[in-house]
C-alpha angles and dihedrals in degrees: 000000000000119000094221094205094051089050093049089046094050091041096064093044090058089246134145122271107260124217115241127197109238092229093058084043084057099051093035083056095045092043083053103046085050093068084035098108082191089057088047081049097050096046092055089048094043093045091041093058096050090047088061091049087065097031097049087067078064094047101243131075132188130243109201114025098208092053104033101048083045095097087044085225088106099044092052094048078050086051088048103049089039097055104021093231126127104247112209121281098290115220116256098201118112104228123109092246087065088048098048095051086042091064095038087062096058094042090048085049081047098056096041094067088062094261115144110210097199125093122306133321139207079242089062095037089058087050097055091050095059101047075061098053086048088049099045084048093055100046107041105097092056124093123241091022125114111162103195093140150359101263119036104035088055104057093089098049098226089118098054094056087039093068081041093056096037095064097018111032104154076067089062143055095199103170086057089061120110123203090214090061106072102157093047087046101045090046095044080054099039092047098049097050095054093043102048105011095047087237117139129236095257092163139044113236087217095043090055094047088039090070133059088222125036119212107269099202083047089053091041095061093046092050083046093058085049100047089049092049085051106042098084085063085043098058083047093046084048094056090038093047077050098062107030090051076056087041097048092047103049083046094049093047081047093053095046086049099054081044089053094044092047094041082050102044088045092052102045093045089047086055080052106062091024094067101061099053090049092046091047101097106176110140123235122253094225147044103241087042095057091050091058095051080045087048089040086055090047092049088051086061098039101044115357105051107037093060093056082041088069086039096061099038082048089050085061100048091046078056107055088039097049087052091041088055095047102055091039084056097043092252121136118258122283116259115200107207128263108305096008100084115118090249096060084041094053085050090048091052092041084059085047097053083048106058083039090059114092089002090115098046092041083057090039093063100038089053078054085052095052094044085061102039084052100055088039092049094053088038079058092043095056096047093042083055104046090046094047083051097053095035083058115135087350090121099052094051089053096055094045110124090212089136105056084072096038134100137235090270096046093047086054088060102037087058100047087046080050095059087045085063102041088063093057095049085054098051083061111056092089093064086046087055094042091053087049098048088044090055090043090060088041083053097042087045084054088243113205101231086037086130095062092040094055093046085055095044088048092045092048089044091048091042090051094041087054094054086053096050095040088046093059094031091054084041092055090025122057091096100051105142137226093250094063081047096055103054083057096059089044085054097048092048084055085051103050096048093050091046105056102060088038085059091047095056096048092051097059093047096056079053102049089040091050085042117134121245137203116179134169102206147348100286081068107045091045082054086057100047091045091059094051089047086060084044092055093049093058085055089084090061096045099052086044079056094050091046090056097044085051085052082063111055084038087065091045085048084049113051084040090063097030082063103032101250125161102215104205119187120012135264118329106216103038135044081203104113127192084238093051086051096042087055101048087046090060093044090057091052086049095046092046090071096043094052082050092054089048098049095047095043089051086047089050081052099047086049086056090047093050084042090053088048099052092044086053100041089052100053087039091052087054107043088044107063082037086063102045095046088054094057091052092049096050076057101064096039087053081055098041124078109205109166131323120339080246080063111042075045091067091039092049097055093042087052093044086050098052086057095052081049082061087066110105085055093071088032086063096047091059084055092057087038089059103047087052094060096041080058085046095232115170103188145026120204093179090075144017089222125104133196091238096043090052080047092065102036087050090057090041083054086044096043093046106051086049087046091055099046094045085051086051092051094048091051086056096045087050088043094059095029087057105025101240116162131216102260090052099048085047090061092047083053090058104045095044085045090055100053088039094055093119094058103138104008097080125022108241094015097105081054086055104041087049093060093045088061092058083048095063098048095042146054136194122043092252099059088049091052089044088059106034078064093068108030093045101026091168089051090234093150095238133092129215130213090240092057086047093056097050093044094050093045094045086052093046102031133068105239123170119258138197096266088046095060099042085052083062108045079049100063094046079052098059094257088299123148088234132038134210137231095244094050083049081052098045097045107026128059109272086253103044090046084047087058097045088045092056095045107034119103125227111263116233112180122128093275105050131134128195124293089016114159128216097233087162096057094044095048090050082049095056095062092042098255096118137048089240 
């Protein structure tokens, strides 16, 4: 640091700047400031002014330090309110001995609490530092402020609204703040903090940019009143700081994670799909095709690799700082998930770097291929082309009968015409050699279109071979006579003949032997491959038949050849050729096993049908009758009486449990029952029973045994509603049983005995209808036990009835026809009058008064007999 009055004095000297420690600057400027009576004047005002801060919470406040703390009263009212501690009673005299105790006793109070009232110790100095630390951390993030000291970084006052702004920003407008601006900015400052932050103006704006040097103790103390007002957010922005700088770094390891899984995932799939085109080696058919896939390559090397090389040289860099970061931060290692560690990814890309290898030089030869198949393959093509035009309408000329007709004369010249043209036929056989040469190499190269090349070279051979054959057959042939002729035509007559019926049987046996079959079970599959057994054994003769009629056309062939004679065109009197018969022969011998396959795979279908069936057929036989002897058990449980109905209850649920235990029984018929409809099997002759007839009986069985319980628990709720007591239910039980014995054996007759019981204890129509009514309400024909029960205990026991109860609410209403809600009150429990209060209608009849309830119309609707 510069000492500015060294450098003003050597300036004007015309001397050179001199280098002053900071630390001698410090203690030039202090020594200075002491003799400064501005600075004297700044520190009254600036400690003044923090003294009433303190002083205004007591309701006074002082004017001039040195005169006001002079009595000591003062100071110890500022000790008080600093420290919230009761000093001792302070003296009230005027003379200077009062004043004087009264401000030892606020400078002993002072110096028990551990203060030292002389210069300046390391203890302040930490403090000081500190309060600079806090200052440098709050302002950092605001332009044009630099807080280094207590003098200096503060002139311009942007420091001051920037630890405003930091903890209160909606006080300042920071961005509309100018650092050549001190004052407006200092009293922005300065206003703001004593009008919203309760913090007194301790400083003059003009007095701090008036001197080179602001007093730092000043400054200090107003920093100080800030920092206090703040610290209770501090002590917030430090836990949330806490917690965010946790936060941020668990977010930002989860965030390098989820990078790492995706960057992962996406290279891993891209190495994927990248090996097998790079392991597909077919070649292209074409030039131009094979240098795209050469310029594709290229374009791999160029674009599409380099930029996963960097991926995956990035991914492992992700992955050494992620771990880095987590066990810098205390976290547990990062685990990629199965088949995306480094170490899978750098396998992967090995894979990838072998089916690369070799896949350019691979390309680079086959485009040479193709470069020489292509010059090779128009070479062909020209000498294909020049031979087929000079071999045009040769053949034909060849195969004219134009002898048979000549004379002496005209054979002689056909015939020297004949050698003329054998010695140009001759002149030609090098090219004939050169274009199948040519087609040998294209073969042996693997040629594309080596197909097409080799048709053309076999036409030309053959073409050349038959004007070979037709040159030296019209040479020993042009007197072939009628009778040779003749014995052809008669062979290929035979033939034909033989050859038509032998067609037509084959015929028919490719479509009976690619026939189409639908059986049921296995009678009718072993009739079919009993059949084709009887077929098979006639396949000796037949073929015995086809070799005869070959014989044929291989006379015809031989005595052709053994004379010399071109045969053009085929039989005469058939289509049929050897070859035709030949084919369909084979295809009949191809077809035979076949059909064998097919029989004796529908007949290993047909045996795991029958399986199926009997599988099914043995569980079935055996849940059926179960079923049926459990229904007529629970019959004759529901008819027997064996101990109390809290008995039979028990009985009954054990017994109910040991059939659902039956269950997987059924469950594993539906298995069976499955498997046979996915075979699509109709019938079973191996039972009488049915899926869907078990089925029924299993929920009947279901059904019953419910039925009978529920019927049981009934009985015991009428036995305690009505008070009906066990020897009398159990009379009920016998005669109802007597009249029901029939029960099971004859459909309708329960419904009939029944009646007869209320027969016997009845006469007149009437009476039976009467009580039909009530037994059987829904007029089924048939009577339950239940119905019977009611009906008996409401005949032979005393119940309330509707006229009963309205006698009664008649007589609580004084004999009214209403009653009213405090008479219900009065008479009837809280909870039961509630109840009547709340469901009973208004009455409305003529004399009726307010608040007059229909007693009559709610007691007919408690036995059903209103629409209440």
């Amino acid at each position: 640091m510069v000492d500015y009055h060294s450098s003003n004095n050597q300036a004007s000297s015309g001397g050179p700047a001199v280098y002053m420690d900071p630390r001698e600057q410090e203690n030039d400027w202090d020594r200075d400031l002491l003799l400064d009576p501005a600075w004297e004047k700044q520190q009254r005002k600036t400690f003044t002014a923090w003294c009433n801060s303190h002083l205004r919470k007591a309701g006074t406040q002082i004017e001039n330090i040195e005169e006001d703390f002079r009595d000591g009263l003062k100071l110890m009212l500022l000790l008080e309110v600093i420290s919230g501690e009761r000093l001792p009673k302070p003296e009230r005299g005027k003379m200077r001995v009062h004043k004087i105790n009264n401000v030892n006793k606020a400078l002993d109070y002072i110096a028990s609490k551990g203060v030292k009232l002389v210069s300046i110790g390391a203890e302040e100095t930490s403090a000081k530092e500190g309060l600079l630390l806090w200052c440098q951390r709050k302002t950092a993030p605001y332009k044009n402020v630099n807080v280094q000291n207590f003098h200096i970084s503060w002139k311009d006052g942007l420091a001051f609204n920037a630890l405003i702004h930091r903890h209160r920003p909606e006080l300042i407008d920071y961005d509309k703040l100018r650092k050549d601006d001190p004052l407006t900015n200092l009293n922005n400052a300065f206003e703001v903090a004593e009008k919203y932050l309760d913090i007194p103006k301790m400083m003059d704006a003009e007095d701090i940019v008036g001197t080179l040097r602001p007093d730092e103790k000043a400054i200090m103390t107003y920093v100080s009143c800030f920092y206090h007002a703040f610290s209770g957010a501090q002590k917030a922005e430090t836990a949330a700081n806490r917690i965010c700088k946790v936060l941020a770094v668990n977010q930002e390891n989860e965030h390098l994670m989820e990078d790492y899984e995706k960057l992962a995932s996406d290279l891993l799939e891209w190495i994927r799909r990248t090996i097998p085109w790079l392991e597909n080696r077919a070649p292209e058919k074409t030039m131009a095709e094979m240098q795209q896939k050469l310029e594709d390559f290229r374009g791999y090397r160029r674009v599409h690799k380099p930029p996963k090389v960097q991926e995956k040289c990035q991914l492992e860099i992700n992955f050494n700082t992620l771990q880095t970061k987590l066990r810098l931060s205390n976290r547990p290692a990062f685990m990629p998930s199965e088949g995306r560690m480094v170490s899978d990814i750098n396998g992967s890309w090995h894979n990838l770097e072998g089916a690369e290898k070799g896949y350019e030089e691979w390309m680079l030869n086959e485009i040479r291929r193709l470069e020489r198949l292509d010059h090779l393959a128009e070479k062909f093509r020209q000498k294909a082309t020049i031979h087929e035009s000079w071999t045009d309408g040769k053949e034909a000329m060849l195969t004219q009968k134009d002898y048979e007709t000549a004379s002496l004369s005209e054979v002689k010249a056909l015939l020297r015409k004949h050698e003329a043209f054998e010695s140009d036929l001759a002149a030609h056989q090098d090219r004939v050699e050169q274009i199948a040469a040519i087609a040998q190499e294209l073969n042996e190269l693997d040629y594309y279109d080596s197909p097409s090349v080799n048709a053309r070279c076999q036409k030309i051979c053959e073409q050349w071979d038959a004007l070979g054959s037709l040159t030296q057959s019209r040479r020993e042939s042009l007197e072939r006579t009628e009778k040779q002729l003749e014995s052809i035509d008669e062979l290929y007559l035979e033939y034909a003949k033989r050859a038509a019926p032998f067609n037509n049987w084959m015929e028919g046996a490719m479509e009976d032997l690619q026939d189409m079959f639908i059986v049921h079970n296995i009678e009718e599959i072993q009739g079919l491959i009993t059949a084709h057994e009887q077929f098979k054994s006639t396949l000796p003769e037949a073929n015995k038949e086809r070799e005869a009629i070959q014989a044929i056309q291989a006379e015809v062939q031989k005595i052709a050849q053994y004379n010399g004679i071109k045969l053009s065109g085929g039989n005469p009197y058939t289509t049929i050729t050897p070859k035709s018969i030949d084919d369909k022969w084979h295809k009949v011998e191809q077809l035979v096993p076949q059909r064998d396959r097919a029989l004796q795979e529908e007949l290993a279908k047909q045996q795991s049908n029958d399986h199926l069936r009997r599988k099914f057929a043995t569980q079935a036989n055996i849940v059926g009758p179960w079923i049926q002897t459990k229904m007529e058990e629970i019959g004759r449980i529901s008819i027997e009486m064996n101990g109390t109905l809290e008995d039979q209850l028990v009985n009954l649920r054990e017994y109910e449990q040991s059939i659902i235990e039956y269950k997987p029984n059924i469950d594993q018929l539906e298995g069976d029952h499955q498997l046979i409809q996915e075979a699509l099997i109709f019938d079973n002759k191996y039972t009488a029973y049915t899926m869907e007839h078990l089925r029924v009986g299993w929920e009947q069985l279901l059904t019953t045994i419910a039925r009978t319980i529920n019927e049981i628990e009934n009985q015991i709720l009428t036995r305690d509603a009505k008070g009906i007591s066990q020897e009398q239910l159990h009379e009920y039980r016998t005669s109802f049983n007597h009249f029901d014995k029939v029960r099971g054996q004859h459909a309708g007759s329960c419904e009939r005995a029944q009646e007869g019981f209320f027969l016997c204890i009845i006469t007149g129509d009437a009476e039976f209808a009467r009580i039909m009514g009530i037994v059987d309400p829904n007029n089924s024909g048939a009577v339950t036990f239940q119905a019977f029960i009611d009906f008996m205990s409401r005949e032979t026991t005393d119940t309330d009835t509707a006229d009963q109860v309205i006698a009664s609410f008649k007589i609580l209403a004084a004999d009214k026809n209403f009653i009213t809600a405090e008479e219900l009150r009065r008479e009837l429990p809280p909870d039961q009058a509630e109840y009547c209060i709340a469901r009973m209608a208004p009455y409305s009849g003529p004399d009726a008064k307010p608040g007059a309830l229909d007693y009559m119309s709610f007691s007919t609707a408690l036995y059903g007999e209103s629409d209440l």
